[in-house]
C-alpha positions as CSV (number, residue, x, y, z in Angstrom):
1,X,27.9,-3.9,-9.8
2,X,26.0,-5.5,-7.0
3,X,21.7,-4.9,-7.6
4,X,19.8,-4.0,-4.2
5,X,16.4,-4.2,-3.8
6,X,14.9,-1.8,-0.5
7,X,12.4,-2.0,1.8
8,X,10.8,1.3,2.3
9,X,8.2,3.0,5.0
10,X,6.2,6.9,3.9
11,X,3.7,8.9,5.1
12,X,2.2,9.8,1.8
13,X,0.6,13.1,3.1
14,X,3.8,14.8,2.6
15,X,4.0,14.4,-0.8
16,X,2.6,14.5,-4.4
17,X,2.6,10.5,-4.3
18,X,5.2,8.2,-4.6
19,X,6.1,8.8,-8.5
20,X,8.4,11.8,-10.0
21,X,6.6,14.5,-11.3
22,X,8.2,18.0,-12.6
23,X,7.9,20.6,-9.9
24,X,6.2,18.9,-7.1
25,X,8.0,17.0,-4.1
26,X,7.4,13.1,-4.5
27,X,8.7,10.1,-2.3
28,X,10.5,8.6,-5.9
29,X,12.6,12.0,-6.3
30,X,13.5,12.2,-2.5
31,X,14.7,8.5,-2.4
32,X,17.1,9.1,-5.7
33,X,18.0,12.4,-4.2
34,X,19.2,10.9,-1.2
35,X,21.3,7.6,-3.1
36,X,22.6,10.1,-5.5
37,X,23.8,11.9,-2.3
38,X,25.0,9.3,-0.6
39,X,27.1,8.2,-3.5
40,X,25.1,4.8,-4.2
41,X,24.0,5.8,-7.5
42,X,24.5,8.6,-10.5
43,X,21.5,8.6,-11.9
44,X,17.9,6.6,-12.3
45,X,19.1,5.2,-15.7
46,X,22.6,4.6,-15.3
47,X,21.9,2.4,-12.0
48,X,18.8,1.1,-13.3
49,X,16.4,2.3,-10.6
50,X,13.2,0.6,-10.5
51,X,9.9,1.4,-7.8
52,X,7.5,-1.5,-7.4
53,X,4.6,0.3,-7.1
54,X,3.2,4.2,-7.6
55,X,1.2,5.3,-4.8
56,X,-1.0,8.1,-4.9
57,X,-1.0,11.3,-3.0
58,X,-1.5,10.4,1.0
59,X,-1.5,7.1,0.4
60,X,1.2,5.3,2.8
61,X,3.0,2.4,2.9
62,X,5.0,0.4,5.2
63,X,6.5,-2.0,2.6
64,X,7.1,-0.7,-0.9
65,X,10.1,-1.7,-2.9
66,X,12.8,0.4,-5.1
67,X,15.7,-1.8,-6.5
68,X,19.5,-0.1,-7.9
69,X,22.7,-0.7,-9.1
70,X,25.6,-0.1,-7.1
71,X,29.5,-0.2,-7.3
72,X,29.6,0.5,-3.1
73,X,28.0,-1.8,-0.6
74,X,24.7,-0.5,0.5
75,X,24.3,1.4,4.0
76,X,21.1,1.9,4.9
77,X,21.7,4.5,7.6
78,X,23.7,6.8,5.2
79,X,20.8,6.5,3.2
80,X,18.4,7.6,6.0
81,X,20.6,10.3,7.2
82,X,19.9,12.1,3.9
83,X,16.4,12.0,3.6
84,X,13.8,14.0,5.4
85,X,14.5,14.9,9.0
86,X,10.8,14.3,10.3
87,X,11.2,10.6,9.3
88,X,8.3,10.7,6.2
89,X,10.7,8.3,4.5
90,X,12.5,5.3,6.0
91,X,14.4,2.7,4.6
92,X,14.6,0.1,6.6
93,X,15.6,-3.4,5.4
94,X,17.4,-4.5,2.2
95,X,18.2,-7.5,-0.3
96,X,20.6,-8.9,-3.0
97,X,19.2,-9.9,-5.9
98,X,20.1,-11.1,-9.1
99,X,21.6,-8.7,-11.9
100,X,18.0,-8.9,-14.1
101,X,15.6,-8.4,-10.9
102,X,12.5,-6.4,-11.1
103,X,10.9,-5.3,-7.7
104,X,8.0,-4.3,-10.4
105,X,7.1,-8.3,-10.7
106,X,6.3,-9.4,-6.8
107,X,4.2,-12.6,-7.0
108,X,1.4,-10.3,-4.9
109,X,0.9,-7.6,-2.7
110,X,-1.1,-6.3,0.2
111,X,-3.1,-3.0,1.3
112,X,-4.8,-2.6,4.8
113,X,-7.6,-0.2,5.0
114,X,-8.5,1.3,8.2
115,X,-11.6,2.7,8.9
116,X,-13.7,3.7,12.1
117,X,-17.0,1.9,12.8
118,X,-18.8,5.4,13.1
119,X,-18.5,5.8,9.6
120,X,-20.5,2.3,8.7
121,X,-23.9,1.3,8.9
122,X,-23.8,-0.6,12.4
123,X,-26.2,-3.7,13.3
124,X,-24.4,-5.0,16.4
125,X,-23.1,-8.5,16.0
126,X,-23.2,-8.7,12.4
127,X,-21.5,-5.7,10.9
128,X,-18.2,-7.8,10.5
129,X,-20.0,-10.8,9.3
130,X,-22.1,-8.3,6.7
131,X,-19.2,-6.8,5.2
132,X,-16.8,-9.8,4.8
133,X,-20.3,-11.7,2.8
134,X,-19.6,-8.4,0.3
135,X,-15.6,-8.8,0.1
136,X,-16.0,-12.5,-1.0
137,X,-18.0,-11.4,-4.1
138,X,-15.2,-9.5,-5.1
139,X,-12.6,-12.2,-4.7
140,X,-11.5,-14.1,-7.7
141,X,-11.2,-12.9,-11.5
142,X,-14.1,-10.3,-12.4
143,X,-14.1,-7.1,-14.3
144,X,-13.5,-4.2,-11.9
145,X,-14.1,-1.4,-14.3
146,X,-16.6,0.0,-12.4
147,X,-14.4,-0.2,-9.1
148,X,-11.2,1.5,-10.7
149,X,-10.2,5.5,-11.9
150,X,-9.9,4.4,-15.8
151,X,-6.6,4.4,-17.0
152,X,-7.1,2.5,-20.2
153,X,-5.4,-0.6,-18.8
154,X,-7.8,-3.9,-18.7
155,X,-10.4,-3.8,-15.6
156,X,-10.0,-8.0,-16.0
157,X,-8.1,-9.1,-12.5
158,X,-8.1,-11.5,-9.9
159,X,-8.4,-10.2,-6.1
160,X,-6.7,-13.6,-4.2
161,X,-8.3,-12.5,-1.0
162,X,-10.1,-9.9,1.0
163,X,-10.3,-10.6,5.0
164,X,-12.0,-7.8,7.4
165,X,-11.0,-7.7,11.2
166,X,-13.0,-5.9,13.4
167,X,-11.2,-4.2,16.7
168,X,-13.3,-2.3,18.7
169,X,-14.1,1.0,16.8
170,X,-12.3,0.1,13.8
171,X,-12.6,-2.0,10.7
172,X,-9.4,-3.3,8.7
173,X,-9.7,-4.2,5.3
174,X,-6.7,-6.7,4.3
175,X,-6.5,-6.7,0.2
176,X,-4.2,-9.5,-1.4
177,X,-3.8,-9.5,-4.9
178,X,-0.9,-9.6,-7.8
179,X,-2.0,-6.5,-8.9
180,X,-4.3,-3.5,-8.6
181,X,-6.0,-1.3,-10.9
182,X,-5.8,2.9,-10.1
183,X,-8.1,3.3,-7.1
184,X,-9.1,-0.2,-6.9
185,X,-8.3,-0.8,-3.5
186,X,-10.1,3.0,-2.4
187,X,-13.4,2.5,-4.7
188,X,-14.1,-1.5,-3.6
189,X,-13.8,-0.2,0.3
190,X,-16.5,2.9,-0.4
191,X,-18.6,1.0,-2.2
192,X,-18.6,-1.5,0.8
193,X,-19.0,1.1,3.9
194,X,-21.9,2.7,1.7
195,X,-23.7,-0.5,0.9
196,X,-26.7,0.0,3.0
197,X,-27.7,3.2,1.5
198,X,-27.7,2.1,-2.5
199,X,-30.1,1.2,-4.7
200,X,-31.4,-2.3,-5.1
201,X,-29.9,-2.1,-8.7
202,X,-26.3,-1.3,-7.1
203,X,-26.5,-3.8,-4.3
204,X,-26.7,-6.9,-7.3
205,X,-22.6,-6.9,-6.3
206,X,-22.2,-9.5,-9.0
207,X,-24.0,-8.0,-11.8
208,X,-21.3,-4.9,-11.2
209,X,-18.7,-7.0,-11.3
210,X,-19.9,-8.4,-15.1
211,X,-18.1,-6.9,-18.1
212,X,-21.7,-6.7,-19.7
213,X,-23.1,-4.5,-17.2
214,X,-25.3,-1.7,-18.3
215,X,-24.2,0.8,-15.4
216,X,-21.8,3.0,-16.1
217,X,-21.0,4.4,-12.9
218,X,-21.9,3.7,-8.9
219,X,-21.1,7.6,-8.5
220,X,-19.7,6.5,-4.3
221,X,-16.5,8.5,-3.8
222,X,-13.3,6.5,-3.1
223,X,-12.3,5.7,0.5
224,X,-10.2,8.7,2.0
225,X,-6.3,7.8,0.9
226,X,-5.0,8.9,3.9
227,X,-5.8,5.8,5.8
228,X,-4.6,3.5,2.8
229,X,-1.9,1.6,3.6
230,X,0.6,-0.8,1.3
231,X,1.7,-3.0,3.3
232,X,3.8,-5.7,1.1
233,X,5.2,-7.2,-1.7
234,X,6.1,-10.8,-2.0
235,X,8.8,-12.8,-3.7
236,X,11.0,-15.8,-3.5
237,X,13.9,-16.5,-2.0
238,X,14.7,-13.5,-1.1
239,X,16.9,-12.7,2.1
240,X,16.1,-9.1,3.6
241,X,18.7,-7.7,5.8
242,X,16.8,-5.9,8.5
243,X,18.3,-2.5,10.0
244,X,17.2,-2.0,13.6
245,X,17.9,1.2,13.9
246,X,15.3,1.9,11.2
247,X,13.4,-0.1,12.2
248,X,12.9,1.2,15.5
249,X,12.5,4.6,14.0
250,X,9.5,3.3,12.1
251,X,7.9,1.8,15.2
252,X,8.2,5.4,16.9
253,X,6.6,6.7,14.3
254,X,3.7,4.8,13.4
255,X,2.9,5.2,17.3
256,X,2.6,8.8,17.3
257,X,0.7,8.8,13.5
258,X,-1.7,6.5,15.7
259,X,-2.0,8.3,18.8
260,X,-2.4,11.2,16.9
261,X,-5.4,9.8,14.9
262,X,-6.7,8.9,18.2
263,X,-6.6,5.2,17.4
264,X,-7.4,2.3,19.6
265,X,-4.1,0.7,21.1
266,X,-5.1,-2.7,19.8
267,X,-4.8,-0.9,15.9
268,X,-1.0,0.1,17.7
269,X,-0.4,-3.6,17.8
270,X,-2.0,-4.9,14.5
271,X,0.6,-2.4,12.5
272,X,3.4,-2.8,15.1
273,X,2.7,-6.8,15.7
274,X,3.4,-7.4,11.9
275,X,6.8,-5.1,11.8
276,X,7.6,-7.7,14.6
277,X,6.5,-10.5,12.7
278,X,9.1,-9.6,9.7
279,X,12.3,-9.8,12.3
280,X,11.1,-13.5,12.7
């Protein structure tokens, strides 16, 4: 058997999230449905089919991973021919790996979050400047308990970077990190856009980000999902084959998500100009 890993693009407002659930239509079950289909696998267990990450419900991605056993050489199209005919799912690039590969273990990964200016406190000339003085606290290893939906795993992690580019009317948030916590990602960017309104107590960033803290809650809602985007996992030395056809699929698709949401055309070419940048 040959192990694939794939490269896969969703609009996660279609679905119940990325992971299976009983009853409810997820990104996971329509991928499997499709290689099952398509005769590249049997079943999740007897291939081995592993997801790198579990996105919630209408969160996207542009990048996430799956990885399979497979007697037949992978086609991608076949693949995409079976799954939704609106083009929510795309596979678009895949690898060869090694027998015992993971996709779960990428060295790190990356979220954008865009957001419109309108919905931040606004002092002209500084707003960027403001915000990214925030990120920085967050950067490095701190507890992030109270910027995560508790799932009993430990809040302890270390955020490599967070960068914010400002285009016009619209803020993105670029996230790098080996892992994230439930939410993290969501709850770091609302606390940010609301920082002007809090409390002196909830603006002492660092004292939040201390296991010792005596607050058990910033009670600020988690950014919308719906403009949450995963963007990428990394690893070594691997060699992704890139199907152009797919590829262009997903460029004709983000344009009309965009146009749709009435974004500006430089946010067209921030989300196309990377897409571009992988082909390189």
């Amino acid at each position: 058997m040959i192990r694939y890993i794939v490269r896969v693009y969703y609009e996660g407002k279609n679905y119940f999230g990325y992971q299976r659930q009983p009853s409810v239509s997820t990104v996971e079950e329509t991928l499997l449905q499709a290689l099952i289909e398509t005769n590249h696998i049997v079943s999740a267990q007897e291939n081995r089919f592993i997801s790198a990450s579990r996105t919630d419900k209408n969160v996207n991605a542009i990048g996430n991973i799956f990885g399979f056993n497979a007697e037949k050489e992978i086609i991608l199209e076949q693949i995409n021919a079976q799954l939704p005919k609106d083009n929510s799912i795309v596979c678009w690039s895949y690898a060869k790996v090694k027998e015992d590969f993971s996709p779960k273990y990428s060295l790190k990964k990356k979220y954008w979050y865009l957001s419109e200016k309108g919905n931040l406190e606004d002092e002209v000339g500084t707003l960027t400047s403001k915000m990214q003085e925030i990120c920085l606290l967050f950067e490095g290893i701190n507890d992030y308990r109270l910027f995560c939906k508790n799932d009993h795993r430990n809040t302890i992690r270390e955020i490599e970077q967070i960068n914010i580019r400002e285009e016009q009317n619209y803020m993105l948030f670029e996230f790098v990190a080996q892992s994230f916590l439930w939410e993290q990602v969501r709850r770091i960017v609302g606390y940010v856009m609301n920082y002007w309104g809090l409390s002196d107590e909830l603006k002492d960033t660092k004292a939040l980000l201390h296991t010792r803290t005596d607050i058990d809650s910033l009670n600020i809602q988690p950014a919308d999902p719906n403009n949450l985007i995963l963007v990428e996992h990394y690893y070594e030395d691997i060699k992704w084959v890139i199907n152009d056809k797919a590829l262009k699929i997903i460029r004709e698709k983000i344009n009309g998500i965009l146009r749709k949401m009435k974004k500006e055309e430089v946010q067209k070419r921030l989300i196309l100009g990377y897409i571009r940048d992988l082909k390189k």
